[in-house]
C-alpha positions in Angstrom: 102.1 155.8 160.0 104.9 154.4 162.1 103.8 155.8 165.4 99.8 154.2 164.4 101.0 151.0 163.7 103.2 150.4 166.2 100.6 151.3 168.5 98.8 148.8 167.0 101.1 145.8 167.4 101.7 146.2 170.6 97.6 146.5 171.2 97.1 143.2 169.3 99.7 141.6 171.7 98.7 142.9 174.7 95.0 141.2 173.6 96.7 138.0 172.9 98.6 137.9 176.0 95.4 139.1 177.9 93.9 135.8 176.3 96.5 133.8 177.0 96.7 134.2 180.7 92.5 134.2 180.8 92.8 130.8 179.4 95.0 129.3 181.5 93.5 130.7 184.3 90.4 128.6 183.5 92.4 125.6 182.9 93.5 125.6 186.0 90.1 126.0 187.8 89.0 123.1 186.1 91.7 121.1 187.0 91.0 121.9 190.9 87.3 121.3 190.2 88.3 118.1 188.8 90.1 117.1 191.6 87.7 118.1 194.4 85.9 114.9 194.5 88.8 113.0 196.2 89.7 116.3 198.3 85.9 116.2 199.3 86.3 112.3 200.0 89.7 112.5 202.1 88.1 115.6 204.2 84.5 113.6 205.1 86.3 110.7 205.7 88.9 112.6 208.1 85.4 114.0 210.3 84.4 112.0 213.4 81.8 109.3 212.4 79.8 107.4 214.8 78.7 104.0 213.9 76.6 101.4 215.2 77.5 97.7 215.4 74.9 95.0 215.6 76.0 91.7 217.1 75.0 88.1 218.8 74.4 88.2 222.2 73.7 84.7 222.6 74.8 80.8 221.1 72.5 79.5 218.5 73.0 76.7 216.5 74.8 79.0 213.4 77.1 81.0 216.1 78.7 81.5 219.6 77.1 84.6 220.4 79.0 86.8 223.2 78.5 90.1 222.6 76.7 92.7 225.3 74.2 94.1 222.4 74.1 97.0 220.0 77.5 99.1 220.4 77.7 102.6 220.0 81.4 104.3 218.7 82.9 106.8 217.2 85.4 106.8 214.3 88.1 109.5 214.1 91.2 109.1 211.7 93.2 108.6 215.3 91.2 106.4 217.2 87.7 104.6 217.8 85.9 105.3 220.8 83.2 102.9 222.3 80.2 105.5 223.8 77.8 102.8 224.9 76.6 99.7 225.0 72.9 99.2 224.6 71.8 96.5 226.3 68.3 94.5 226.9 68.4 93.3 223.1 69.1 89.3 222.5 71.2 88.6 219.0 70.5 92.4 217.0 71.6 91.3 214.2 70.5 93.7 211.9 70.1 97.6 212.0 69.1 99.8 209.8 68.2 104.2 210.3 65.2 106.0 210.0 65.8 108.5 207.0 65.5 111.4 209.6 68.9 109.7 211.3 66.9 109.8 214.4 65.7 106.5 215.1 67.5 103.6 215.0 65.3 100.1 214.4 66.8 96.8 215.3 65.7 93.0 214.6 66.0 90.4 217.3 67.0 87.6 215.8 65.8 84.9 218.1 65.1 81.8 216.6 63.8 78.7 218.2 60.2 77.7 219.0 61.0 75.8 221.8 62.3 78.6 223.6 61.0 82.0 222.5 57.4 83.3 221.7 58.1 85.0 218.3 60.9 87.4 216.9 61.2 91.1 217.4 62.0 94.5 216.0 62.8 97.5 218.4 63.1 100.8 217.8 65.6 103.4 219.6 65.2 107.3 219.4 69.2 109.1 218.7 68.9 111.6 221.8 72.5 113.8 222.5 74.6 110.5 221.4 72.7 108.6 223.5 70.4 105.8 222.8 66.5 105.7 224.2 64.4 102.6 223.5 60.4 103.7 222.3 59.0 100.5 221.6 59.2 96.7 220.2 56.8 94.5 217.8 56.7 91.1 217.4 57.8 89.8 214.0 55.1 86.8 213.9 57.4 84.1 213.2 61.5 83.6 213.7 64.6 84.5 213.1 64.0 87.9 211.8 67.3 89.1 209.7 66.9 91.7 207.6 64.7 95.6 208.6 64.2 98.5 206.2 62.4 101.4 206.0 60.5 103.5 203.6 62.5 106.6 201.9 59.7 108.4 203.1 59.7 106.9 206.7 56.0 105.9 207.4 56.9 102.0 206.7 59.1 99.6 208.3 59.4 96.3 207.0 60.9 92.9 208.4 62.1 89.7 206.9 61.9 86.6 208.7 64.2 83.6 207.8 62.5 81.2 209.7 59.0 80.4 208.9 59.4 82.5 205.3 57.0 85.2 207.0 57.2 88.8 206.0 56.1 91.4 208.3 54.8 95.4 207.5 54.7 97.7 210.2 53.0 101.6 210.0 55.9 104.0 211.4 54.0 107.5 213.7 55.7 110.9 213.4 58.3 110.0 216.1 59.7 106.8 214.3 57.9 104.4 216.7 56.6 101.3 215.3 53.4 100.4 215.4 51.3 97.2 215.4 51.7 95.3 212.0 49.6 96.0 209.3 50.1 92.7 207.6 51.9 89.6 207.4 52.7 87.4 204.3 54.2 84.4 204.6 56.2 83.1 201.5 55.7 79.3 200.3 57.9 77.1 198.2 61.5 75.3 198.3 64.7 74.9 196.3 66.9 71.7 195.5 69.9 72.0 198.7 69.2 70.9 201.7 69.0 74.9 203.0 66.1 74.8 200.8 63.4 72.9 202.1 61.5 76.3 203.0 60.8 79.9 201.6 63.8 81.9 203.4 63.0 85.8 203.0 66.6 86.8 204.0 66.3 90.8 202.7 63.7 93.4 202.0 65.5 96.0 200.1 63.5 99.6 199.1 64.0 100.8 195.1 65.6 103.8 195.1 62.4 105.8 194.5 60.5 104.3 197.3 58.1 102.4 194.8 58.7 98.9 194.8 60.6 96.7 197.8 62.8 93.9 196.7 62.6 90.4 198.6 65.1 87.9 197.6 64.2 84.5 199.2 67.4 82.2 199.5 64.8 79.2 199.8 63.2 79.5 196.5 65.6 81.2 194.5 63.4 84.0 193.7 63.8 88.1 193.8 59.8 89.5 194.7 59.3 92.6 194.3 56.0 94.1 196.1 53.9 97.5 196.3 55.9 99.4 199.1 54.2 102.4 199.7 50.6 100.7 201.4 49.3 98.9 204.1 49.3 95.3 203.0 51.9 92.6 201.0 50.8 93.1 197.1 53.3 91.5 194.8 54.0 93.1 190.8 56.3 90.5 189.8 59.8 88.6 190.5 62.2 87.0 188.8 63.6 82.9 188.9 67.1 82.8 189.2 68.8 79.1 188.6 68.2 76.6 190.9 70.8 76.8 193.8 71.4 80.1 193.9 70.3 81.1 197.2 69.5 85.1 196.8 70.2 86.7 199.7 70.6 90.1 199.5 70.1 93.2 196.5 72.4 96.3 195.9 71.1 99.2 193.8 72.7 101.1 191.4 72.7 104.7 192.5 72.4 106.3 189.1 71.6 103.8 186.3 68.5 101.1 185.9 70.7 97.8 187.6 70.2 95.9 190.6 72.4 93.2 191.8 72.3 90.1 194.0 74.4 88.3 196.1 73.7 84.4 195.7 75.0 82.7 199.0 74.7 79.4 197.4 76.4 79.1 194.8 79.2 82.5 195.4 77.5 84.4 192.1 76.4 88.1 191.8 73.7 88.5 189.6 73.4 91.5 187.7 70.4 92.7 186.6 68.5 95.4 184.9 65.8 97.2 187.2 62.7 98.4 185.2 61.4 101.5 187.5 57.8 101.5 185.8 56.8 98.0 186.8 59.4 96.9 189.5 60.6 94.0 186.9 64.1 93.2 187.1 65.6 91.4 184.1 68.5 89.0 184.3 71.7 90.2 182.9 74.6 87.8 183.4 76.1 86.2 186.9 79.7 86.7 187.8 81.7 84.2 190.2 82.4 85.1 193.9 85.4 83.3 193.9 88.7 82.5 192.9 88.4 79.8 190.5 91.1 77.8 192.3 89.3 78.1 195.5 87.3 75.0 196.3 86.6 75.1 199.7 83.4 75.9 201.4 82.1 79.5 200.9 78.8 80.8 201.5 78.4 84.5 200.5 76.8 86.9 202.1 76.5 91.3 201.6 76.5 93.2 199.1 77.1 97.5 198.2 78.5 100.0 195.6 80.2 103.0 196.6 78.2 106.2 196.3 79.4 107.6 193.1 78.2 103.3 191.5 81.8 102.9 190.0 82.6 99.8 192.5 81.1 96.7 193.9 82.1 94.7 196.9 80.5 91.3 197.6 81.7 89.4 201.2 82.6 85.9 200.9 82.5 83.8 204.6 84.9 80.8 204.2 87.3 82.5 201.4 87.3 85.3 204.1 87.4 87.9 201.7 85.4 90.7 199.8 85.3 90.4 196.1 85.9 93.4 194.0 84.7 94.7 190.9 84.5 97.4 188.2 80.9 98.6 187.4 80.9 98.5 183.6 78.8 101.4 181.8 76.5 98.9 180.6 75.9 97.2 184.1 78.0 94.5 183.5 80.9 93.8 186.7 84.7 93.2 186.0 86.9 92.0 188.7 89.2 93.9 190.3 90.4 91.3 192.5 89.9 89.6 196.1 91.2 91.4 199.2 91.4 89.2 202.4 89.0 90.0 205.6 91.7 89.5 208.2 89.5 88.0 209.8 86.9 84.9 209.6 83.2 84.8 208.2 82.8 88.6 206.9 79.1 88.9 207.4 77.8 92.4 206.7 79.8 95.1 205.7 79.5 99.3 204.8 80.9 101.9 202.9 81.1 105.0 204.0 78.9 107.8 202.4 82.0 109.6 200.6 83.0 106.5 199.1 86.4 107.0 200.6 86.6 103.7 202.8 84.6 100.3 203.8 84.5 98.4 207.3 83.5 94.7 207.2 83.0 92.7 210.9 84.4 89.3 211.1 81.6 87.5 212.9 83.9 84.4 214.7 87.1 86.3 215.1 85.2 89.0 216.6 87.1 92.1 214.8 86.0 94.9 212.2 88.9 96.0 210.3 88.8 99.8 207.8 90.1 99.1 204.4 90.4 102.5 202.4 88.9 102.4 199.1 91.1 103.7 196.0 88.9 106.1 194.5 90.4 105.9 190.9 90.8 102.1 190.9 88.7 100.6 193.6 91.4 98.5 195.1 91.1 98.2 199.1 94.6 98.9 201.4 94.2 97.9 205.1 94.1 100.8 207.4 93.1 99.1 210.8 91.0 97.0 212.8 89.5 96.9 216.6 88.1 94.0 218.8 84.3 93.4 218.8 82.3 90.6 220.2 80.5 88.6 217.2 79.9 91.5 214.8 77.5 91.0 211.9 76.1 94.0 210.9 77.5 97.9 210.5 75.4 101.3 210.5 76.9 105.0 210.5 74.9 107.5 211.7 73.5 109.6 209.1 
């Protein structure tokens, strides 16, 4: 029985070995699954990225506008690269793209009665890197700051500061914007002094394409309408404390929270999004600031990486972007408060992996790269470029 059982033995080892080796073999492909989401990050952050930079062109009475128009360039780990300047826009101070990445819409954020018949919104078709006006709508009052469109791309919709009016427009097969479709202009005022009117100052779309967010800095109200029709219908909104300011709305890409940037009083409001019925639900407000900061701040933008784990919130006059932790039940924790290098951060954008942010300083006219730290969300300076008054950042989808 020696010869049998020794057989044996050396069978039942071979197995374990066998299993031994099969297991760690699938340890470590799990390991490099694991780490493929920062790999992934590094190499779509590494591509060439074109981005589109929307700017004052002219002096108004809140800036010294001397910018050319909307600027075209490309990002490369190396270098950035201006491809065009496109010109024949006064102040487009807010862009936003067509779903299709194909059209590119653009508010003109012209503001004063005595001088110009209404605001406007243009549209630009994305033709071999090169940018071809199609058309441009009034906005029916002034000032317009804020476009969006419809995840499914037939609407486009426009918030005007000035004059509280909010503007729908129907979008054709090419992206082209056609007449408006309706108009609703928003009533009411706050207790500041910035107050004395509604101020629509965003019009953000739910993630599912069924409700559109307003926040109105003048009432200190969040709307939320119908967004998939013809006309203005409103489901509900929510008051948020006098002095707040709302001015514009982040959603969270996987969970039921929404959140607001207060320009007012330097909060973030965090709130829970009801999908059925559009209601969003207070939660708990979260400072801006330092708290031994007490000089004049007004904030401004608002966004979460991709993946939710981080929010950045821009703060003109503290010059900085606040940082914080998305908690898993919505709440925000703060990471901490990374300087601008620059003065009044206006808008700002992360780019789709998650792996870095840009922010444009509107009066020092730069836009500095800050890579994002995708276990930690900390920001690290990578570099910055000269731009005439930069407010507001697209990348090309």
């Amino acid at each position: 029985m020696r010869g049998p059982t020794l057989f044996a033995f050396r069978y039942i080892y071979a197995m374990k070995s066998t299993i031994f080796h099969l297991l760690l073999l699938c340890l470590l492909s799990q390991l490099l699954t694991n780490c493929q989401p920062s790999s992934a990050a590094e190499n779509t952050a590494a591509l060439p990225t074109d981005l589109f930079v929307g700017t004052y062109t002219r002096t108004e009475g809140h800036v010294d506008g001397k910018a050319a128009g909307i600027y075209h360039a490309r990002l490369t780990t190396d270098s950035v690269a201006l491809l065009r300047t496109q010109t024949g826009i006064v102040n487009p101070s807010y862009l936003t793209l067509h779903p299709n990445g194909e059209v590119l819409y653009a508010v003109s954020e012209i503001g004063s009665p005595e001088v110009d018949s209404s605001g406007w919104v243009y549209s630009y078709h994305l033709a071999g890197g090169e940018l071809a006006l199609l058309n441009r709508q009034p906005t029916h009052s002034f000032a317009p700051c804020y476009v969006s469109v419809h995840p499914g791309g037939q609407w486009l919709y426009v918030a005007n500061y000035v004059g509280g009016m909010l503007v729908r427009y129907p979008l054709n097969g090419a992206g082209e914007i056609g007449p408006a479709s309706d108009t609703l202009r928003l009533s009411g005022s706050g207790p500041t002094a910035r107050q004395e009117a509604a101020h629509p100052h965003s019009a953000v779309l739910s993630p599912d394409g069924a409700w559109v967010m307003v926040a109105d800095l003048g009432t200190d109200r969040v709307h939320t309408f119908f967004a998939d029709q013809a006309t203005w219908e409103e489901a509900t909104f929510v008051q948020l404390p006098a002095g707040s300011g709302p001015r514009h709305l982040a959603f969270h890409p996987a969970q039921p929270y929404a959140y607001v940037i207060n320009e007012l009083n330097n909060t973030v409001t965090a709130l829970h999004y009801n999908a059925e019925n559009g209601a969003l639900q207070i939660k708990e407000y979260y400072p801006t600031l330092p708290t031994d900061f007490t000089e004049e701040n007004v904030s401004a933008d608002i966004h979460l990486t991709p993946d939710g784990r981080y929010l950045y919130a821009s703060n003109r006059g503290h010059n900085s972007l606040a940082a914080y932790a998305v908690q898993p039940d919505g709440g925000l924790q703060s990471i901490g408060h990374y300087p601008t290098r620059g003065d009044f951060p206006r808008n700002f954008v992360i780019h789709p992996s998650g792996a870095y942010l840009l922010v444009s300083n509107q009066n020092t006219d730069n836009i500095v790269q800050f890579s994002i730290d995708l276990a930690t969300g900390g920001l690290t300076f990578l570099r910055e470029w000269s731009v005439k008054t930069p407010v507001c950042l697209a990348f090309e989808q």
